[in-house]
Structures are given as C-alpha cells and as structure tokens.
C-alpha positions in Angstrom: 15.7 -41.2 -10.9 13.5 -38.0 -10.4 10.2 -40.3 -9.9 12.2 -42.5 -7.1 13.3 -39.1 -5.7 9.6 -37.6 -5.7 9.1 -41.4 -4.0 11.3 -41.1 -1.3 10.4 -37.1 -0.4 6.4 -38.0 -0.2 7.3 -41.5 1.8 7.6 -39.9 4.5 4.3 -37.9 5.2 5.5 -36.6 8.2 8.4 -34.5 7.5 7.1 -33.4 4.2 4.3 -32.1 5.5 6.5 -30.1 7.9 8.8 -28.9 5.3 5.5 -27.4 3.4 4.1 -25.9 6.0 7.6 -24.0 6.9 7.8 -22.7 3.4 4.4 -21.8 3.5 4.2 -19.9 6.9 8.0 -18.1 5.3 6.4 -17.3 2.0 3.2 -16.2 3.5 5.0 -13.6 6.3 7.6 -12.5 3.2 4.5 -11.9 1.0 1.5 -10.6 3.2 3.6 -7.8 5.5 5.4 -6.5 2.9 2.4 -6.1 0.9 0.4 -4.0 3.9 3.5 -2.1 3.9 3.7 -0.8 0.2 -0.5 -0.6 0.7 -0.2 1.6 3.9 2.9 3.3 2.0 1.5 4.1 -1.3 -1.2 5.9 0.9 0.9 8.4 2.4 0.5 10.0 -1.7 -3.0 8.8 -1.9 -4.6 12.1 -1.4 -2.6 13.4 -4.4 -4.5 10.2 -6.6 -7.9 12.6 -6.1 -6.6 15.4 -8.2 -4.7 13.3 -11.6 -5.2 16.2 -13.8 -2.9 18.5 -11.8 0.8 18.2 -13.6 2.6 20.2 -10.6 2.3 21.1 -7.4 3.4 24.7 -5.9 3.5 25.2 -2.5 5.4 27.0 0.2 9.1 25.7 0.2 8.9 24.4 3.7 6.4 22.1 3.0 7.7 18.7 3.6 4.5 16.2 3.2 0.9 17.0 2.0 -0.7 17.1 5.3 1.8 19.8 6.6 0.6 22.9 4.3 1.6 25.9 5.0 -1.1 28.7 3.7 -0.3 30.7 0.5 -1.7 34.4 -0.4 -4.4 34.5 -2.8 -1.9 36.4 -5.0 0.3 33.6 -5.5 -2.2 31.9 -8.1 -2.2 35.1 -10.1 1.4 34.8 -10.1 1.6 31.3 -10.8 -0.7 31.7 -14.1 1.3 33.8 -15.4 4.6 31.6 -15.8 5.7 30.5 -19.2 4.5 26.6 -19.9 1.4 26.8 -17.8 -1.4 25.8 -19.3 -3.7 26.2 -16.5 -3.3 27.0 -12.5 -6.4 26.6 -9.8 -6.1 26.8 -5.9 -6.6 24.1 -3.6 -7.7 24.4 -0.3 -7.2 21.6 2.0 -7.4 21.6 6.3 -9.0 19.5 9.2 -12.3 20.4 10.4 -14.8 20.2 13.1 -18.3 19.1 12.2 -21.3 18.9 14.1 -23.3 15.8 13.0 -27.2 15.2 12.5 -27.3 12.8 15.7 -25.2 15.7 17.9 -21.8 13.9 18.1 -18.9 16.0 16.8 -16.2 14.4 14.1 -13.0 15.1 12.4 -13.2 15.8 8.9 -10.6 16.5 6.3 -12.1 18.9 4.2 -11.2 20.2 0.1 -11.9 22.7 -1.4 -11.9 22.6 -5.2 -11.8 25.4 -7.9 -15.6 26.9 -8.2 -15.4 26.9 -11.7 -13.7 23.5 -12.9 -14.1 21.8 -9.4 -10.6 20.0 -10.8 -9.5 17.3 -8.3 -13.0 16.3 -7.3 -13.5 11.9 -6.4 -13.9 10.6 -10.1 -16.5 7.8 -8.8 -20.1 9.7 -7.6 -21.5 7.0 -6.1 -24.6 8.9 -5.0 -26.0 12.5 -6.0 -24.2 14.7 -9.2 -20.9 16.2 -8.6 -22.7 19.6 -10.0 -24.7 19.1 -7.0 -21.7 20.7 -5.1 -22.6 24.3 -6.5 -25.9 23.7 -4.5 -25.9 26.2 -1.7 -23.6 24.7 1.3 -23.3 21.7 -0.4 -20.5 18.9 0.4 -20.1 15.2 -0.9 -18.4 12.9 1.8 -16.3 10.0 1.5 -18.7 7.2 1.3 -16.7 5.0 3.2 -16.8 7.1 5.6 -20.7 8.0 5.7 -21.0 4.3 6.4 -19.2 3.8 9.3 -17.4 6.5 10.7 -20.5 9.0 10.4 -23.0 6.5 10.9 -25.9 8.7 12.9 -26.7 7.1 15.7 -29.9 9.0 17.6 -31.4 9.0 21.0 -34.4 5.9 20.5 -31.4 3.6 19.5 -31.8 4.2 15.9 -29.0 4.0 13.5 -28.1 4.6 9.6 -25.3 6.2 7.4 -25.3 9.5 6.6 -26.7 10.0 3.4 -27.9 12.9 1.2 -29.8 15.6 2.3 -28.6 15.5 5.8 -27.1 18.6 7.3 -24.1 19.0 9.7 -22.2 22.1 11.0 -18.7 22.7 10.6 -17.5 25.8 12.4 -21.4 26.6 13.1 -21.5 26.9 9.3 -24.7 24.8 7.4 -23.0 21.9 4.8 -25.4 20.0 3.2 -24.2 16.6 2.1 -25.7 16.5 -1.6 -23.5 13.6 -2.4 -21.0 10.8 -2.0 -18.0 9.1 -3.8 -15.5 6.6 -3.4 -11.7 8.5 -2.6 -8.6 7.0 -2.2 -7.8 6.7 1.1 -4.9 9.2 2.8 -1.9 7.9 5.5 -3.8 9.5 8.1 -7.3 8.1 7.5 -9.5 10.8 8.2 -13.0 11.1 7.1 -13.2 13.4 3.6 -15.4 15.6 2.2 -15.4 17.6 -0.9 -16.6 21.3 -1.2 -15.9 24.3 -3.4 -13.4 26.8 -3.1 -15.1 29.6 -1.8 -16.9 27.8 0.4 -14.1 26.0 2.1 -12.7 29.5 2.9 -16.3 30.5 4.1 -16.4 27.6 6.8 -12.7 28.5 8.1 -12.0 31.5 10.4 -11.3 34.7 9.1 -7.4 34.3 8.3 -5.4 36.2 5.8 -4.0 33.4 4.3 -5.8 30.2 3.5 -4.7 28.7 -0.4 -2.9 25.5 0.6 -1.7 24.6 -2.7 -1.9 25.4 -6.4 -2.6 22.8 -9.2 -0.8 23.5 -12.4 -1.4 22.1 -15.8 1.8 22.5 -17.8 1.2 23.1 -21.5 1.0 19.9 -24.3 4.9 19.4 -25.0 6.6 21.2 -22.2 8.8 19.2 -19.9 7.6 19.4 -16.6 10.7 19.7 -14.9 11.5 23.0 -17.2 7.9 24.6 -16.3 8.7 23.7 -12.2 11.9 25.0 -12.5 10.1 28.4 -14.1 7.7 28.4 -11.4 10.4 28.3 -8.0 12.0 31.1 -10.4 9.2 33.4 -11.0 7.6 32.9 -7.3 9.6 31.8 -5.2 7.2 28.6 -4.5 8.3 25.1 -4.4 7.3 23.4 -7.5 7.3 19.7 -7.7 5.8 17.2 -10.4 3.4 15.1 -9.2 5.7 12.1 -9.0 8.1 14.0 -7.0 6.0 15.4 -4.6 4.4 12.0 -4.1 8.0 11.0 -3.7 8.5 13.5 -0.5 5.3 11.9 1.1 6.8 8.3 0.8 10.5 9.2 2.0 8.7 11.7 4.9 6.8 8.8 6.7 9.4 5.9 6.0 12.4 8.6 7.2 10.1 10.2 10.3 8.4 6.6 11.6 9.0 3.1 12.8 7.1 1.7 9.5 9.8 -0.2 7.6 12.0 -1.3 11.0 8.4 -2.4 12.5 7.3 -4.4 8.9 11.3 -5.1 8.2 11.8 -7.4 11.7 8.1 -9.2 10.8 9.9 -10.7 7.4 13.1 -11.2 8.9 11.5 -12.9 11.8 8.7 -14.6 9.3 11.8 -15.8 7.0 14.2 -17.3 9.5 11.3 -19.4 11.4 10.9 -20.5 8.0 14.2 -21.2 7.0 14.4 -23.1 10.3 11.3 -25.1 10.3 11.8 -26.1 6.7 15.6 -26.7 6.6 15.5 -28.7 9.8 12.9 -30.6 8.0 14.9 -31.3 5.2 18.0 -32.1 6.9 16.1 -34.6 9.1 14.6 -35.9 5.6 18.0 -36.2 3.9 19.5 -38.1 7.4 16.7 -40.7 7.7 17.5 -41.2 3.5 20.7 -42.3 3.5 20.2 -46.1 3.5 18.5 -45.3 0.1 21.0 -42.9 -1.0 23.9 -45.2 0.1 21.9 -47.9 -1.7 21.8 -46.2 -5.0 25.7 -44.9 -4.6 26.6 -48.7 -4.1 24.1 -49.1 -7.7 26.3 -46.8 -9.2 24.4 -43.9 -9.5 27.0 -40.8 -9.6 27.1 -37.8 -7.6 25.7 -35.6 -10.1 22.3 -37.5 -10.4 21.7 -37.9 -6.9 22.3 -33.8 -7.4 19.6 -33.6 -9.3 17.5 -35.9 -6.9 17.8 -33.7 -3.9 17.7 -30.7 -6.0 14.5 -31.8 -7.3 12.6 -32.5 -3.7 13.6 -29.2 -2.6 12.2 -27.7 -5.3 9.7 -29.6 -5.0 9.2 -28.6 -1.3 9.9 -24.8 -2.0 7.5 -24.8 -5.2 4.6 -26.2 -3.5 5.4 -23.9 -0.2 5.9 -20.6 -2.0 2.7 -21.1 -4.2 0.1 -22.1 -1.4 2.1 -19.0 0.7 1.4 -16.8 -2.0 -1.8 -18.3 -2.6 -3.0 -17.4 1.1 -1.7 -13.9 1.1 -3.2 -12.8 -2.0 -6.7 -14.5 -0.8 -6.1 -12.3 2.6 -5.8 -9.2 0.4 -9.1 -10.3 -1.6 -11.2 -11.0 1.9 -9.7 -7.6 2.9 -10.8 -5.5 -0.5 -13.8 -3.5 1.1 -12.2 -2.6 4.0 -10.5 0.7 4.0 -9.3 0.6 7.2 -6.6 -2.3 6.1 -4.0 -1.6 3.2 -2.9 -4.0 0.8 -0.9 -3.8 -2.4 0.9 -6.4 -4.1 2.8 -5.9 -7.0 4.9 -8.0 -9.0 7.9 -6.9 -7.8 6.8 -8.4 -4.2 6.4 -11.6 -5.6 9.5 -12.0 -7.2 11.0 -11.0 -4.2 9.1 -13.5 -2.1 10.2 -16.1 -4.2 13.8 -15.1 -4.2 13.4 -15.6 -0.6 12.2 -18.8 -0.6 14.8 -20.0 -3.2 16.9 -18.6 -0.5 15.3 -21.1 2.6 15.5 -23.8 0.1 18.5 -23.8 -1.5 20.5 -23.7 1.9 18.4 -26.8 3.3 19.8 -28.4 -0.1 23.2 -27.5 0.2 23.7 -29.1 3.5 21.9 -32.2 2.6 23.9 -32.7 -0.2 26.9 -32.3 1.5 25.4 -35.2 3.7 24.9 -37.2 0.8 28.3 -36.5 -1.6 30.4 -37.3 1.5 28.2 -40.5 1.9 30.6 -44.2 2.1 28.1 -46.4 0.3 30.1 -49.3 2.8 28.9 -47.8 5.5 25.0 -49.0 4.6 25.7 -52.7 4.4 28.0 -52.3 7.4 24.6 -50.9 9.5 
C-alpha cells in the first residue's frame, strides 16, 4: 500500500511539485532568518571572543553592554590585583577613534589597547606581520577585513589597494604605523578594528584623567569564578561578571533595546504561514482529486488505519523532501556568504531541529484535514459518480 500511495502522490506532477516547493520556501525562511539572527546576535559578544584568556570582566557598575564603557582610574587595577583568587589582572583600553588615512580620507576606527607586557587579548590569527611587531614604535595591526575594503586607499591618479604594512595614518594627529594584520571576530557595531598597546592607546587619546575601560582578570586554577567576582564587587566596588555573563548582558541589551527579534520574528511567522498555506492547500487539493482512488480501495476493503498510514506517508513524503532541499538552500547561502563579514550567519543544531519541528507542524495539519476527508469517505458514493 505505501508503493500505491507514493504512486498516486507523484501522479500528479503538478500539485506535488507545489506542495515541495511550499515546504521548501517554509523551511528555507524558518531556517535562513533565524540563522542571520543568532549570527548578527552572537556578535553583539564578539568583541569579548578577541580576549578568551580573560576569566572576568570588572568594570564600572553602570556598564550595561561592551560598547558603553564607562572609564576607570588607573588605581582600580592595583586594587583589583590584589583580591583573593586572582591569578592575574591587566587593563584594557577600548574607545572609537578618528584616523587620518594614507590617501587623506578620514575613518572610524575602533581602537584596543592591550597590556604592554602580555599584550593579552590580541587577534589570535596574524595574518600578515608578527604580533611582537606591535612594540614597534607607533605601531598598530588592523583588522584585515577591514584593510581590504573599508580602508582601501584610494589616491588622486585613480589608483587603488588595501592598506597594508608599513603604511602610516594619524589618529588624533598622532603617527600609527600599521605593522600588521589579523583576522578578528567581528563586533554588533561593525566598525573597522585595530590593535595597539596600552600605553600607546592612552597616548593617541586626549589628556583625560580617566581612560582604563575594563580590567581582564584571570581567576586562579580551582577557584570558582562566581566566588572570585563576588570578591571583586566586594573589595572594589566594580562590577564583576564572568565572561559568560557579561556576554549575556550584551545579548539581552540589543534583543531588549532594538527591533531585532520582532523584525526577524514576523519574517518566520510570515515565511511559515505562506508555507503552511501553499503546501496545505496543495495537499488538500491532492487528497480531493484522490478520492475515486481512495473510495476505490475503501470499497477493496482496505481499513481506515492503512489508508492512515498512506496519507501519512505522502505527507511525509512531501515534508521530508521540502524541509531537506530548504535546509539544503539555507546552509549553501551561509557557505556562499562565509567571506563576507558584512553578513552574519550561524546555524546551530538547535535551529535545525527547530526548523524541522516547524515543518512537521505545516505538514501534519495538511494531513489531518485530508484524512478527515478520507475517513468520512462513503465508498458508494464513487460508483454512484
């Protein structure tokens, strides 16, 4: 019975065509937004994926996401070191700059400084130059990405190329020589970023007395970090989250503060009931123009629970096929869109299943109301036509 129900589902090329491609355009709307949702998402944290070594964060307790720092005193990271459980505390100096490029044209930069004598939370892939290279005298590396396409120098005979090492820009009228690139993870807000030390971040910023941004904290080997954060906000004063946490605060901050998930939310819904439309009307048409056959195999004999099975079977059949070439589409769009930065994409397991629960969704209702065609089917009423 399940071969004469594949039969009578592919007889008609028409409608099962139809039926794919709704489950398809469903699956593929339920699978792709979602998954430039949790890409553009996890990058409200991915800042914080530059600097792994760092167990906690301290910062000002009014600080709500990474890119709204509010500027410690120096003292602080004296402080900080000398809490039970840490193993290790450095300052972090982070802030948007101004930089005058080799060609004359003036970009937005977001600039780090790192520890001078660890440099902890430098770009783990140096794709060109030597990350000592950064104690050179004024020296920066830049996101590569970046000196690619956003810096590309562009000069007065029409000449164009990436920035690349060796070049020098201005940042506050201050010489930074670029003695390097890397690849970085890109942040929410996309800006252009480049690496420096310490010190030297505080020498291209205007004289301020307070400039540390954050302090990175290494708990010692065996000391919950919860127990050494909760030291730290008692000993200073600070906020002190784990890493997970803080990345935490930068997730629930943009998804809380913005339109994201009610903009990406109504694309699914909207993606999923076209589908479910498309599709079940499909099926229901499919299951109506059928029932001479099913009356036909009712009059045979056949009982209600097998022809059950046979529509269960073509709509899984349907879904199946529909889900995987959905699936199949979206996770090709996320491999044509690898190199580009400027799109995110993630797409985790979890998105899958949830895709497919969807789908099971579309398809199981287009099932229920043809079976209830097809149980309350008179088999007289197929010789009587």
């Amino acid at each position: 019975m399940i071969l004469i129900a594949l039969q009578m589902l592919v007889g008609d090329r028409g409608k099962y065509m139809a039926m794919i491609i709704g489950i398809t355009f469903a699956s593929l709307i339920m699978t792709q937004q979602p998954a430039i949702f949790w890409g553009l998402m996890n990058r409200t944290y991915g800042f914080m994926s530059n600097l792994e070594l760092a167990d906690i964060w301290v910062m000002d307790p009014t600080v709500e996401f990474i890119e709204e720092f509010k500027p410690l005193r120096d003292t602080e990271l004296q402080r900080v070191r000398g809490v039970a459980g840490v193993a290790w505390a450095v300052p972090l100096f982070k802030g948007m700059q101004t930089a005058l490029m080799p060609d004359g044209s003036r970009k937005s930069l977001d600039l780090t400084g790192l520890d001078d004598a660890t440099l902890i939370g430098a770009p783990r892939v140096i794709t060109a130059g030597r990350l000592e290279d950064l104690r050179r005298e004024d020296g920066i590396i830049v996101d590569q990405d970046a000196a690619e396409h956003r810096f590309r120098q562009t000069f007065a005979d029409g000449t164009s190329r990436p920035l690349q090492i060796g070049d020098v820009m201005e940042i506050n009228d201050r010489r930074a020589l670029v003695v390097g690139l890397a690849k970085v993870h890109p942040s929410f807000t996309t800006f252009p970023q480049a690496f420096t030390t310490y010190s030297r971040a505080l020498g291209f910023m205007p004289s301020t007395r307070r400039v540390l941004s954050y302090i990175l904290v290494k708990a010692k080997p065996g000391v919950p970090l919860v127990d050494v954060a909760r030291a730290l906000e008692s000993s200073t004063g600070l906020a002190a989250y784990t890493r997970q946490r803080f990345a935490d605060m930068n997730w629930d901050y943009w998804a809380t503060n913005t339109g994201i998930p009610i903009n990406f939310g109504i694309s699914v819904l909207l993606g999923f009931l076209v589908g479910a439309v498309i599709a079940g009307q499909s099926f229901l048409n499919f299951v109506r123009e059928s029932m001479r056959a099913f009356g036909t195999l009712k009059a045979m004999g056949l009982r209600n629970a097998t022809l059950t099975r046979m529509v269960l079977v073509q709509a899984g059949v349907v879904g199946g096929i529909g889900y995987g070439l959905g699936v199949g589409l979206s996770a090709l769009f996320g491999i044509a869109m690898r190199g580009n930065t400027a799109l995110a994409f993630y797409l985790p397991w979890s998105l899958l299943a949830t895709s497919a629960g969807g789908v099971l969704l579309i398809v199981g209702f287009a099932a229920l109301f043809g079976l209830r065609k097809v149980l309350r089917l008179d088999p007289a009423t197929v010789f009587r036509s």
